[in-house]
VEXVEXLUM-547428 format. One record per atom (N, C-alpha, C): residue in one letter; x, y, z. Coordinates in steps of 0.02 Angstrom, whole numbers, plus 50000, padded with zeros to 5 digits. Each point is the difference from the previous one (the first is absolute). Example, Ala and Ser with C-alpha at 12.3 -4.5 7.8 and 13.67 -1.06 7.14 Angstrom:
+------+-------+-------+-------+
! type !    xx !    yy !    zz !
+------+-------+-------+-------+
!    a ! 50660 ! 49716 ! 50390 !
!    a ! 49955 ! 50059 ! 50000 !
!    a ! 50045 ! 50060 ! 50000 !
!    s ! 49982 ! 50053 ! 49964 !
!    s ! 50042 ! 50059 ! 50003 !
!    s ! 49961 ! 50055 ! 50037 !
+------+-------+-------+-------+
***
This chain:
+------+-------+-------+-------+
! type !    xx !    yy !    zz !
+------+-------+-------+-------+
!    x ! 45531 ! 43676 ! 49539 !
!    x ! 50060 ! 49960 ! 49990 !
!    x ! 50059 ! 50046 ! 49987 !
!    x ! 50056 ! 49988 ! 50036 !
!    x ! 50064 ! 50038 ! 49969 !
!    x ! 50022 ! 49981 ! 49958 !
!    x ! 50031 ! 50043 ! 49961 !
!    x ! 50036 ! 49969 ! 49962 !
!    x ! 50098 ! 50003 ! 49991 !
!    x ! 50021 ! 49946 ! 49991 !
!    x ! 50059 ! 49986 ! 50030 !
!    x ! 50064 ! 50023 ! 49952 !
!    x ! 49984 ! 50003 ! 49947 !
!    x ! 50030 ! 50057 ! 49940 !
!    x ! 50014 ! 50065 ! 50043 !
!    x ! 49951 ! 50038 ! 50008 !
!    x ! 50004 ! 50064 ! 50019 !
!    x ! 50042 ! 50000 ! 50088 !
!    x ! 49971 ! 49947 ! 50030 !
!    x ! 50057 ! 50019 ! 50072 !
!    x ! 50079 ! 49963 ! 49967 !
!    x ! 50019 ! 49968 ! 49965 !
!    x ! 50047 ! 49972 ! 49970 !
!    x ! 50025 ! 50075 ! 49988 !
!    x ! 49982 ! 50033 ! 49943 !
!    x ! 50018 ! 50062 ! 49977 !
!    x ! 50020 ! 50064 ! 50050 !
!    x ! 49956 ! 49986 ! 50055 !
!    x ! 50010 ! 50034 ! 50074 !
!    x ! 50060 ! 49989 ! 50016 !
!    x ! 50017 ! 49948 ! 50018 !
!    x ! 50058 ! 49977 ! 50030 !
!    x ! 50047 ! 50011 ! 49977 !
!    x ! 49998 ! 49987 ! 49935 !
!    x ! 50086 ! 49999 ! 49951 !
!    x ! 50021 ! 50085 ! 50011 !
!    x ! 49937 ! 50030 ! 49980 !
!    x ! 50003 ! 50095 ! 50006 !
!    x ! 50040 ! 50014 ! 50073 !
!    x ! 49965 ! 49967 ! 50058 !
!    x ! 50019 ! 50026 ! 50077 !
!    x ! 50075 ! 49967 ! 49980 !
!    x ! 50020 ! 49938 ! 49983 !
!    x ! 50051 ! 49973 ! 49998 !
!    x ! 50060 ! 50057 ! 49969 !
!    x ! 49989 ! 50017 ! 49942 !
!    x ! 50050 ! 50051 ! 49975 !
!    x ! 50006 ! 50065 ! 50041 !
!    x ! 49936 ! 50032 ! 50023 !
!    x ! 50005 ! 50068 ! 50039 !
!    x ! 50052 ! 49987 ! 50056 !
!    x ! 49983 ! 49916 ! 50026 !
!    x ! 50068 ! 50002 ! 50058 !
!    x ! 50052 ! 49998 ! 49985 !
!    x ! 50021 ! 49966 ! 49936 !
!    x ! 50083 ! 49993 ! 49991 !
!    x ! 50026 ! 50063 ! 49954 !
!    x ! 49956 ! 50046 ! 50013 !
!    x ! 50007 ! 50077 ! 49957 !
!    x ! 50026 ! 50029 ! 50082 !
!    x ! 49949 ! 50009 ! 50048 !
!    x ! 50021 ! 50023 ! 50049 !
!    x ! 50045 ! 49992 ! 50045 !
!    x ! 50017 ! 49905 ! 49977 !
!    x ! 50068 ! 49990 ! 50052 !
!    x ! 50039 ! 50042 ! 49948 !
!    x ! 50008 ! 49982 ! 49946 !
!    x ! 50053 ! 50036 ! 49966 !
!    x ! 50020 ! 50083 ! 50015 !
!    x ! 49932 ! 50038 ! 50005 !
!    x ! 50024 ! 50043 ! 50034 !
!    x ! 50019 ! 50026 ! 50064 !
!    x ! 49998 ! 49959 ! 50042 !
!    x ! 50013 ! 49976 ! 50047 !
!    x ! 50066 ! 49993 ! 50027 !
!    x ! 50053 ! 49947 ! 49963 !
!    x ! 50041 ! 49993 ! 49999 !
!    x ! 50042 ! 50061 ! 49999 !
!    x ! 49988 ! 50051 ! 49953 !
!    x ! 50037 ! 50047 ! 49963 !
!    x ! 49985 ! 50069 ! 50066 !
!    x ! 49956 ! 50022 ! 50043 !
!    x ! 49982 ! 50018 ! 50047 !
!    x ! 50052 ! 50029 ! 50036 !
!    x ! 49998 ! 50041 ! 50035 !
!    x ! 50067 ! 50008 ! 50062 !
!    x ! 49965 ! 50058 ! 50008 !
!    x ! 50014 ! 49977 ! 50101 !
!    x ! 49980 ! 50039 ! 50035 !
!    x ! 50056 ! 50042 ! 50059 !
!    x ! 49981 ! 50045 ! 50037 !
!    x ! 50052 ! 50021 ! 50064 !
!    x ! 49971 ! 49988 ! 50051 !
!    x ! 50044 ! 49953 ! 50044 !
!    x ! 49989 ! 49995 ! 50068 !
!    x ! 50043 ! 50051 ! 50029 !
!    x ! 49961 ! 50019 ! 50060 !
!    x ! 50026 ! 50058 ! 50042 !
!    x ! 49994 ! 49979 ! 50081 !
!    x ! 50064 ! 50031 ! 50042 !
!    x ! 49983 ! 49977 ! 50051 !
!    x ! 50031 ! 50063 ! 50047 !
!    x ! 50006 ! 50026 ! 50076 !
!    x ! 50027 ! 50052 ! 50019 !
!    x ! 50002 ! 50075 ! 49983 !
!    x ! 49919 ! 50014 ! 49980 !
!    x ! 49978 ! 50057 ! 49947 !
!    x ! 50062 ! 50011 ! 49948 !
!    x ! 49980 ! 49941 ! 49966 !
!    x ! 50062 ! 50017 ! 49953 !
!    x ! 50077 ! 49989 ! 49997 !
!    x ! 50020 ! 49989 ! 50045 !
!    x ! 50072 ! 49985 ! 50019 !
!    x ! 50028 ! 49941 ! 49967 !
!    x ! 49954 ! 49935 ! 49983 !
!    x ! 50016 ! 49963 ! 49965 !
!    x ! 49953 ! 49966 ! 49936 !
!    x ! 50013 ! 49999 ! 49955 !
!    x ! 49962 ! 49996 ! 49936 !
!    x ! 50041 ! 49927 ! 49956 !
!    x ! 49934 ! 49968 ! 49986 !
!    x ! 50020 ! 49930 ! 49967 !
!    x ! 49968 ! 50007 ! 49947 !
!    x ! 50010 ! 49998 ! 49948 !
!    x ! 49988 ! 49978 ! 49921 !
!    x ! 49977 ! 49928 ! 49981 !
!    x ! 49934 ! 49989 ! 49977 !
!    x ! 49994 ! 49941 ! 50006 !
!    x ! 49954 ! 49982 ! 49941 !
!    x ! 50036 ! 49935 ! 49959 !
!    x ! 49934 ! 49981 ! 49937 !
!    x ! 49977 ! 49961 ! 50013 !
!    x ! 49934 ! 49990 ! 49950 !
!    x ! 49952 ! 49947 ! 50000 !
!    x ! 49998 ! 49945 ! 50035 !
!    x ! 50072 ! 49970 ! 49968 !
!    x ! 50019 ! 49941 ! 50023 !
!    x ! 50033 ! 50003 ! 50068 !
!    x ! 50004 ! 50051 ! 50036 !
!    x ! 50021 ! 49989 ! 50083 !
!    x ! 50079 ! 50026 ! 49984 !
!    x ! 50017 ! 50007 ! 49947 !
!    x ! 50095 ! 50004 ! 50003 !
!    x ! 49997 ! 50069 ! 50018 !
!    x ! 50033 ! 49999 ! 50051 !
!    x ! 50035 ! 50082 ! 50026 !
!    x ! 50050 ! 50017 ! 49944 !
!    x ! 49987 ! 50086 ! 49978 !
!    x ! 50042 ! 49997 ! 49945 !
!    x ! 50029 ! 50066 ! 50033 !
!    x ! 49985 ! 50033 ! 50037 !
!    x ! 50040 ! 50066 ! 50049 !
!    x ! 50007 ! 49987 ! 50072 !
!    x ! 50039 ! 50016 ! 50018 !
!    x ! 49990 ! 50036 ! 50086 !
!    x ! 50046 ! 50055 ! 50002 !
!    x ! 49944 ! 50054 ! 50060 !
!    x ! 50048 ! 50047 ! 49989 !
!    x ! 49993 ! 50026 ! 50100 !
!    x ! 50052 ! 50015 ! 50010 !
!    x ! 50011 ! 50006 ! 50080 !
!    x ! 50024 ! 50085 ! 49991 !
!    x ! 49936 ! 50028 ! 50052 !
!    x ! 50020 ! 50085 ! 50007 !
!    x ! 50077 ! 49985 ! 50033 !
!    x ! 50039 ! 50063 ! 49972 !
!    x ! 50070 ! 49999 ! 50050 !
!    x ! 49996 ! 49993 ! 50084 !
!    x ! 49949 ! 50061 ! 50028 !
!    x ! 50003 ! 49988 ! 50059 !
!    x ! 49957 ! 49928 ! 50051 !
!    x ! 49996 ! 49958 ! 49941 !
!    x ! 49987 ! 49914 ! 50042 !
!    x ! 50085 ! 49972 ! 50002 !
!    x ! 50052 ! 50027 ! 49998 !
!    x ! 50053 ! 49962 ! 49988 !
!    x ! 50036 ! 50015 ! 50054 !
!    x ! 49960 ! 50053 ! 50067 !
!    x ! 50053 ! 49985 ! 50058 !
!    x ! 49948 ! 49979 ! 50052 !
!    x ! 49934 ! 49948 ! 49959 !
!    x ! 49968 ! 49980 ! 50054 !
!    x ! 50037 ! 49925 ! 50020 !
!    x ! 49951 ! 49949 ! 50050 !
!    x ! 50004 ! 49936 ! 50025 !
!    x ! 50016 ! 49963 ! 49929 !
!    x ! 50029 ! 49968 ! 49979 !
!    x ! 49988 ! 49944 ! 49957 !
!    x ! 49932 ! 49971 ! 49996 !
!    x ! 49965 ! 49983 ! 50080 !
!    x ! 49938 ! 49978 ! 50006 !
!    x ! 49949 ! 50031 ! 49970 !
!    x ! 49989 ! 50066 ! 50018 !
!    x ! 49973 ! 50056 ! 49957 !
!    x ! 49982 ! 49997 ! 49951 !
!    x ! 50067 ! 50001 ! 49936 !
!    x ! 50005 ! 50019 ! 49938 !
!    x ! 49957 ! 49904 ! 49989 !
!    x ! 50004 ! 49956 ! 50018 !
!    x ! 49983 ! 49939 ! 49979 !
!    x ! 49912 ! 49998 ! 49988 !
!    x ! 49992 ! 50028 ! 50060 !
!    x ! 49931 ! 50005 ! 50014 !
!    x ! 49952 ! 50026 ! 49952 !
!    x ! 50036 ! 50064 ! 49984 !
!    x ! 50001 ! 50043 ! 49980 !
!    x ! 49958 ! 49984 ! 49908 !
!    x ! 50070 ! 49959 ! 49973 !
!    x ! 50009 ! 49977 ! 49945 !
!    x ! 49936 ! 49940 ! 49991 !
!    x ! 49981 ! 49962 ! 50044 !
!    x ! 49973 ! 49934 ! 50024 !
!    x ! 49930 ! 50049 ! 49980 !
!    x ! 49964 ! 50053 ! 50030 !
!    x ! 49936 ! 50028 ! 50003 !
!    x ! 50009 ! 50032 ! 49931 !
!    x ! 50043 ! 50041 ! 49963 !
!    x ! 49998 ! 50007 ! 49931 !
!    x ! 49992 ! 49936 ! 49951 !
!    x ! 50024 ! 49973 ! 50014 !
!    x ! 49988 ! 49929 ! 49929 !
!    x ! 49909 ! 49986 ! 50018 !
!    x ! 50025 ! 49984 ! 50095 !
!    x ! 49909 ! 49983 ! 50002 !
!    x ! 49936 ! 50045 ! 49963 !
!    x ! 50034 ! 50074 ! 49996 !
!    x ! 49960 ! 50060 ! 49979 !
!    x ! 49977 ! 49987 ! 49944 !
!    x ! 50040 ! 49964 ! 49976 !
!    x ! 50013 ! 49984 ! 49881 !
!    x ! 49979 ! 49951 ! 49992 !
!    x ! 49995 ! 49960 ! 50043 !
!    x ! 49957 ! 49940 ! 49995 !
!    x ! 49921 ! 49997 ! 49978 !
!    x ! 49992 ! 50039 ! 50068 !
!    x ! 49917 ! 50018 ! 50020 !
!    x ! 49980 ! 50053 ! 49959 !
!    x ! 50023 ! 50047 ! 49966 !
!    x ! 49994 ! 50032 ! 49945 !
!    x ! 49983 ! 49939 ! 49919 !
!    x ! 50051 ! 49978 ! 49994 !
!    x ! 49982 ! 49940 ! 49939 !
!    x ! 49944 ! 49956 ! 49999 !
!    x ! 49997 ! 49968 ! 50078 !
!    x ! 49933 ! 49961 ! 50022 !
!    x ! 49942 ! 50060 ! 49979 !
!    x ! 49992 ! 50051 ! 50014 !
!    x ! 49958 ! 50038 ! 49975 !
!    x ! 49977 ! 49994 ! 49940 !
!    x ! 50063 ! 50019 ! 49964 !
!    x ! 49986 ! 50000 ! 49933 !
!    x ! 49951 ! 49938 ! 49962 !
!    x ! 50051 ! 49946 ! 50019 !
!    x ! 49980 ! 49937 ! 49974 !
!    x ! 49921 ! 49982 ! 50029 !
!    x ! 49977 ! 50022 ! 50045 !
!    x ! 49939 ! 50013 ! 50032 !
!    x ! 49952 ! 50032 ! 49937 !
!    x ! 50027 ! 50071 ! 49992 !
!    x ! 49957 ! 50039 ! 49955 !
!    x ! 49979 ! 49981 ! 49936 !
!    x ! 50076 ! 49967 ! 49981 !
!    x ! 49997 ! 49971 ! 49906 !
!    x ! 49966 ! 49948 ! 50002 !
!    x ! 50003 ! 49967 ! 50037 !
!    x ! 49951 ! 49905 ! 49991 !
!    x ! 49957 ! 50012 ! 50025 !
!    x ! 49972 ! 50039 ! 50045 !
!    x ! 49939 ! 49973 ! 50053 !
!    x ! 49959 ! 49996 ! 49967 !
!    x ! 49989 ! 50089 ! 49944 !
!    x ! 49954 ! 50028 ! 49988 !
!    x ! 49967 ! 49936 ! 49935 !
!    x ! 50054 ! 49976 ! 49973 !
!    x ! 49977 ! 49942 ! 49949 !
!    x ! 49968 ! 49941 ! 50002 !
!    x ! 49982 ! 49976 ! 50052 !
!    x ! 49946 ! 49955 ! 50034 !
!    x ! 49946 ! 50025 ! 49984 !
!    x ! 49986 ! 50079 ! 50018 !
!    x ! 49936 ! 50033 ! 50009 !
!    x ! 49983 ! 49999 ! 49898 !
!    x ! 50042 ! 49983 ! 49971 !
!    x ! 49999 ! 50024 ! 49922 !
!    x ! 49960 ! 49918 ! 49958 !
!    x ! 50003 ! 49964 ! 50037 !
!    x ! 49974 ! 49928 ! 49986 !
!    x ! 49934 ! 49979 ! 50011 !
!    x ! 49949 ! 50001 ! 49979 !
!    x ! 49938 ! 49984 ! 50002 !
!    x ! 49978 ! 49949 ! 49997 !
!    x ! 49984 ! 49971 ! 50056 !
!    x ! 49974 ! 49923 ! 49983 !
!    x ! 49937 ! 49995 ! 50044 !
!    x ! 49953 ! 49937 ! 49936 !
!    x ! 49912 ! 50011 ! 50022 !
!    x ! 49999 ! 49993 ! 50087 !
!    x ! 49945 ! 50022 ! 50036 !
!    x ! 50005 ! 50005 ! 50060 !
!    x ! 49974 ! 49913 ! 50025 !
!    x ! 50009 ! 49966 ! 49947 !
!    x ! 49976 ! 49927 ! 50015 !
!    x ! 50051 ! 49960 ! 50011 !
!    x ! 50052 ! 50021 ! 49941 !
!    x ! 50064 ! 49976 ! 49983 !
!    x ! 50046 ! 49965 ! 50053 !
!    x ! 50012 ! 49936 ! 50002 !
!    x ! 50051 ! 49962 ! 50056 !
!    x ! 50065 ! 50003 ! 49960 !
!    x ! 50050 ! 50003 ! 50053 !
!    x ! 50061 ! 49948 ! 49951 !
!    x ! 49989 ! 49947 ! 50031 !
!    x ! 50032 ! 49958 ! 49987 !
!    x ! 50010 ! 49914 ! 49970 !
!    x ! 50055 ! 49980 ! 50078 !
!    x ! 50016 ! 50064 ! 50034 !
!    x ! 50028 ! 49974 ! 50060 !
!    x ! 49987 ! 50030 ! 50055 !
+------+-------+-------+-------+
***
């Protein structure tokens, strides 16, 4: 028989480890990079771009260019954070033990 105290106790535990990790999470910032470097985005937790920085010599390219350019850096900071947020939560599923009998209720 399980007992429902102890996965209760499971849960509340997994429950705080996540809102520890969004928290750090939030606070996070990463660099997107795009054009070996030519353009670099600053980016936190929460998705807010907090830099951009354009090498001088992108400033006598296409307009189109420099857009593109900028468009594959944010995407860069993105997929960097998705990472992250990948690494910090995933692993906490695996941290929850429940009997190998155990249903939920849905």
């Amino acid at each position: 028989m399980t007992d429902l105290n102890e996965i209760m106790k499971q849960a509340k535990k997994m429950q705080e480890q996540f809102q520890d990790a969004q928290s750090e999470l939030k606070n996070l910032k990463v660099l997107g990079e795009s054009g070996a470097g030519l353009v670099k985005i600053s980016m936190t937790g929460r998705h807010d771009v907090s830099s951009v920085s354009l090498d001088q010599s992108l400033l006598s390219e296409d307009k189109e260019v420099i857009e593109d350019l900028v468009a594959a850096a944010v995407n860069d900071a993105v997929r960097k954070l998705e990472e992250k947020n990948k690494e910090a939560l995933g692993g906490m599923a695996g941290n929850f033990k429940l009997p190998a009998d155990f249903k939920f209720p849905f």
